[in-house]
C-alpha positions as CSV (number, residue, x, y, z in Angstrom):
1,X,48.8,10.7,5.1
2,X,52.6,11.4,5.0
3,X,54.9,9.0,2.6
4,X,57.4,7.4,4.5
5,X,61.6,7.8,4.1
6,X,63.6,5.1,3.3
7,X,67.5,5.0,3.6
8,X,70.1,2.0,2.4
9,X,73.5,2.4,3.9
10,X,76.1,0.2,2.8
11,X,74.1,-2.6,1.4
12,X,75.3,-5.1,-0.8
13,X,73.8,-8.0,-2.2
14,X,75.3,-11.1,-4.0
15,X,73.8,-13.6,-6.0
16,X,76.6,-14.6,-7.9
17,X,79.9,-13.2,-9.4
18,X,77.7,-10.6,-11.8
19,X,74.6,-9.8,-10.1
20,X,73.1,-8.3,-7.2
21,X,74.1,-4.9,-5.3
22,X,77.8,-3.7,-3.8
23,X,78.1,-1.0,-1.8
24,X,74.8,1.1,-2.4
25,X,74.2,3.9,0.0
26,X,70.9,6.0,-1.3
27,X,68.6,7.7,0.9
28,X,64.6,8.2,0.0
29,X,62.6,11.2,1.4
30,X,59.2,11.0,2.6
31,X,56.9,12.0,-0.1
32,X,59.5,11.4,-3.2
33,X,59.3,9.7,-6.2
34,X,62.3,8.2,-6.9
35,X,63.3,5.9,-10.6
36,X,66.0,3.3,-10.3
37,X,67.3,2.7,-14.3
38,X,70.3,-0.1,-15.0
39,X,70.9,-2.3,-17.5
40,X,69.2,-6.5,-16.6
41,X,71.1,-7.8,-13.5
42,X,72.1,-4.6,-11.8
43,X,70.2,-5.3,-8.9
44,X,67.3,-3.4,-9.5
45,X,64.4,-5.6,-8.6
46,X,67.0,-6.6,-5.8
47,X,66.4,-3.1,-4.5
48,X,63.0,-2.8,-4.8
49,X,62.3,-5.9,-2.4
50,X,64.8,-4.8,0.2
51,X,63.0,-1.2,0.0
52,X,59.9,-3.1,-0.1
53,X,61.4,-5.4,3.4
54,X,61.0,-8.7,1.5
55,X,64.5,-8.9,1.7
56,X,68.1,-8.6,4.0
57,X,70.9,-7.6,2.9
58,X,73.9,-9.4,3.0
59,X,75.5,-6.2,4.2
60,X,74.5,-2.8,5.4
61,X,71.6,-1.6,6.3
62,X,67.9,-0.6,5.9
63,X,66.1,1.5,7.7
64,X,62.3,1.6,6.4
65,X,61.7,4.0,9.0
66,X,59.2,2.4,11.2
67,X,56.8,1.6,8.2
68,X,53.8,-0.6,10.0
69,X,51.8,-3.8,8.8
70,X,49.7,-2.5,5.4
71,X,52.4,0.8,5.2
72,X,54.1,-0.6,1.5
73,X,52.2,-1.4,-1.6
74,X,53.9,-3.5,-4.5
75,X,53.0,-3.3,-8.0
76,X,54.5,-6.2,-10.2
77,X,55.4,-6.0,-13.9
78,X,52.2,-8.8,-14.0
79,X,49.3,-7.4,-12.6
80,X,48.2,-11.2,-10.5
81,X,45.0,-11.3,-10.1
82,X,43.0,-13.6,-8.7
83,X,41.5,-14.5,-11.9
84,X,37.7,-16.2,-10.4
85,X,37.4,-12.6,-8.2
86,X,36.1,-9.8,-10.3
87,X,37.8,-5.9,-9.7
88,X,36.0,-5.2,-7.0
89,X,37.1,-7.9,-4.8
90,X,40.4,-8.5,-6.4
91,X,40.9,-4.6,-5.1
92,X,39.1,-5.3,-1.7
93,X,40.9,-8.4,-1.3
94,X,44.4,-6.7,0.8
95,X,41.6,-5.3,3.1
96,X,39.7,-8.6,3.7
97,X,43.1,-10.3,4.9
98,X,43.9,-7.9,7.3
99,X,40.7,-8.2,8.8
100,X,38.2,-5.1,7.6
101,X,35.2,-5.9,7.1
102,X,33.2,-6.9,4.4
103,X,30.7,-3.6,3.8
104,X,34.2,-1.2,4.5
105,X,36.1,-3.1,2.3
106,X,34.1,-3.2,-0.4
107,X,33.4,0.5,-0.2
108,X,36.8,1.5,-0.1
109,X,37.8,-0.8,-2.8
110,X,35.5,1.3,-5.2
111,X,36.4,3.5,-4.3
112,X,40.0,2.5,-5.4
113,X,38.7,1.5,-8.2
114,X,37.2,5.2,-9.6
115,X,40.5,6.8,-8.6
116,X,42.2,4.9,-11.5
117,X,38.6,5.4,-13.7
118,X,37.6,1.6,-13.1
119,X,34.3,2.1,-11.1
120,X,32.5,1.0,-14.3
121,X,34.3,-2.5,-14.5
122,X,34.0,-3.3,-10.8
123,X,32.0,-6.7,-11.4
124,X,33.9,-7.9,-14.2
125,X,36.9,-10.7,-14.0
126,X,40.1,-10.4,-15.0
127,X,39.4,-12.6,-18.3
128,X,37.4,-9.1,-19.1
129,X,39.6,-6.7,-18.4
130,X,42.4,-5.4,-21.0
131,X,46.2,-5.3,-20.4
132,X,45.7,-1.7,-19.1
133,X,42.6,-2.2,-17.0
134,X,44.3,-5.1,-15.1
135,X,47.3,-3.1,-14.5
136,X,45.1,0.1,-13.3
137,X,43.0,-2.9,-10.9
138,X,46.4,-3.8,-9.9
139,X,47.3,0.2,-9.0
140,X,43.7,0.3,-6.9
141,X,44.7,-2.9,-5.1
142,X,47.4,-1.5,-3.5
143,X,46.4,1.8,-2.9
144,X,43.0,0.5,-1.6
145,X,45.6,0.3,1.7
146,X,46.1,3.6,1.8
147,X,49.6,3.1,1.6
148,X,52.9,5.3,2.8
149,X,55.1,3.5,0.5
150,X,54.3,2.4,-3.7
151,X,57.0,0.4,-5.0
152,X,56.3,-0.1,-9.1
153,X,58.4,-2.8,-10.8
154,X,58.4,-2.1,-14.4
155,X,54.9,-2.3,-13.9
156,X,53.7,-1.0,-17.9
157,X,56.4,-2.9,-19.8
158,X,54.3,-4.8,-20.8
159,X,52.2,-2.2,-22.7
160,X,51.6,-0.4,-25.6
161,X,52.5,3.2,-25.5
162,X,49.9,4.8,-25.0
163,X,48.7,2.8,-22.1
164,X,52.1,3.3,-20.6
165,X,51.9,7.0,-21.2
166,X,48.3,7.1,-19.5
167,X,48.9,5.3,-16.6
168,X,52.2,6.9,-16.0
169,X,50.0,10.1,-15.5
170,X,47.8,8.3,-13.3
171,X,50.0,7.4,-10.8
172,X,51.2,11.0,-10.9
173,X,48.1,12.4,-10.0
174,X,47.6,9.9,-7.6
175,X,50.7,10.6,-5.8
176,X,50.2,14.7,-5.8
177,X,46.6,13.8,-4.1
178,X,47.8,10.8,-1.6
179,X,51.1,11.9,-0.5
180,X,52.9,8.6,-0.7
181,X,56.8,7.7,-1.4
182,X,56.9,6.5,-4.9
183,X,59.6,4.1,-5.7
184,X,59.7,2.9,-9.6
185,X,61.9,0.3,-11.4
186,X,62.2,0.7,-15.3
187,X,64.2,0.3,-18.2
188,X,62.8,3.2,-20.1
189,X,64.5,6.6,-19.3
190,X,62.0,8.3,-20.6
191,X,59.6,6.9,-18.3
192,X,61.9,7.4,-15.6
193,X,62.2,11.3,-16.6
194,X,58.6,11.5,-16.4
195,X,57.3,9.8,-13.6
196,X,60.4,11.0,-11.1
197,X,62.0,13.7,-9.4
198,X,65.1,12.0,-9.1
199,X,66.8,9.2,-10.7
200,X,69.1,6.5,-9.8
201,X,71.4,5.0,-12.3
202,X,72.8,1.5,-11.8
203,X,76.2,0.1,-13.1
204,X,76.2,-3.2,-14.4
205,X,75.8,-5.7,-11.7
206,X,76.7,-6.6,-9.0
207,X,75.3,-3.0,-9.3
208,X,76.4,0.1,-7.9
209,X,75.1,3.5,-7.5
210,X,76.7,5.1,-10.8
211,X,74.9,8.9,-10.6
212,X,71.8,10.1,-9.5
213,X,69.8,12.9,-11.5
214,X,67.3,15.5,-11.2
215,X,64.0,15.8,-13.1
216,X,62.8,19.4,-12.3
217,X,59.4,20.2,-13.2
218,X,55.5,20.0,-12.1
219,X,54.2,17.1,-11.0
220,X,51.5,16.0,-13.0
221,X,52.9,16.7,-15.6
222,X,51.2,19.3,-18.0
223,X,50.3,18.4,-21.6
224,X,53.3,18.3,-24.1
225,X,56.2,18.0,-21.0
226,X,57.5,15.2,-22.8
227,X,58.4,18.0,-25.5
228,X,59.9,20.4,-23.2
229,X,63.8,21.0,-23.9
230,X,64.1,20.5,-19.2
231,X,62.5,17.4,-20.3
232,X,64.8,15.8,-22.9
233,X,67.7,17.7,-21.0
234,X,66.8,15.2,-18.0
235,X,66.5,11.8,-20.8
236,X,69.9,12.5,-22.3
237,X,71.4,12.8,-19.0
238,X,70.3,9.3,-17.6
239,X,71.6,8.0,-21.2
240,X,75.0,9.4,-20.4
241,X,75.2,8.0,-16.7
242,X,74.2,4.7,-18.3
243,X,76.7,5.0,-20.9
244,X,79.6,5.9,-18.9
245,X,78.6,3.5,-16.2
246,X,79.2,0.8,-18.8
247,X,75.8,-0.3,-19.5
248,X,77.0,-0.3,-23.6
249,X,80.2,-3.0,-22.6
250,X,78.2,-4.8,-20.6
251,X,75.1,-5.2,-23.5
């Protein structure tokens, strides 16, 4: 499986006098990850849905190049599950809607589930599950689809560290294996250096594409990259495009 490229031209969004998108031309490459960072009310989550086709612009364009029926996954900042389904079918349950049946479904939703180390938790609810586990049940659900397209909206900010710093990994060596276009909205530049190869800075809304920057490097990550002076060379760079974009005056 290939990921799929995704390109805005043009678009702009308005919601009101200070939110939204203006004028945002980016283009996504097949098998990229790509972080969008911005202060709350740049437009951010905006993006993420028009990426995601859940959305028109009010103008521009989108092309989502040809992406089919199953092609995008979503990962919300709350992982939503069905709370009287335990893992396994919470994972199997994209596949059950569109139709595959039960005994396929249910294999490749443990599947799913052992690529983000939940094999072990398959029958229990989401009442049993910790704040991580949900979130990595979340992660299985939409790759049980085998996706071209993962779109992650602040998807850990919820979470302690550690967890973040776990699954951030995870999703990186789940993207080296699968292949797909990895699209992820966060307020944490660190996070942002880690997970991406290339990040997207957002003015204040209605926002605008301020800078985009590079984050050279291996992908997974090895042990200690956060350490690495490429590394915090890429961090202090997003704080400066953020700073200069007037994420500070608009605070």
């Amino acid at each position: 499986m290939s990921g799929a490229a995704v390109a805005l031209e043009g678009v702009s969004v308005r919601y009101g006098a200070a939110s939204g998108l203006s004028d945002v031309t980016l283009a996504i490459g097949a098998g990229e990850r790509l972080a969008v960072v911005g202060p709350s009310g740049c437009g951010k989550s905006t993006l993420l849905r028009l990426v995601a086709g859940l959305e028109a612009p009010g103008e521009g364009r989108v092309n989502r190049g040809g992406l089919q029926r199953g092609e995008t996954a979503v990962v919300f900042q709350t992982p939503t599950l069905a709370p009287w389904l335990s893992a396994l079918d919470n994972t199997a349950l994209p596949l059950r809607l569109q139709g595959v049946a039960a005994d396929e479904s249910a294999e490749r939703a443990l599947s799913a589930l052992a690529s983000v180390g939940l094999a072990d938790a398959a029958q229990k609810r989401p009442a049993q599950l910790s704040g991580g586990m949900a979130m990595r049940c979340s992660l299985a659900r939409a790759l049980v689809t085998r996706p071209r397209l993962l779109l992650l909206d602040e998807p850990f900010s919820a979470l302690d560290d550690l967890v973040r710093r776990r699954l951030a990994d995870d999703v990186l060596r789940l993207q080296a294996q699968i292949g797909f276009t990895l699209v992820l909205v966060t307020h944490a530049m660190e996070e942002a250096a880690y997970v991406a190869e290339r990040i997207a800075v957002l003015s204040p809304g209605p926002g605008r594409l301020a800078a985009q920057i590079a984050s050279p490097g291996p992908s997974p990550r090895p042990a200690g990259w956060r350490d690495e002076p490429a590394f915090r060379a890429v961090v202090e760079s997003i704080a400066a495009a953020m700073s200069a974009s007037g994420v500070e005056r608009a605070a």
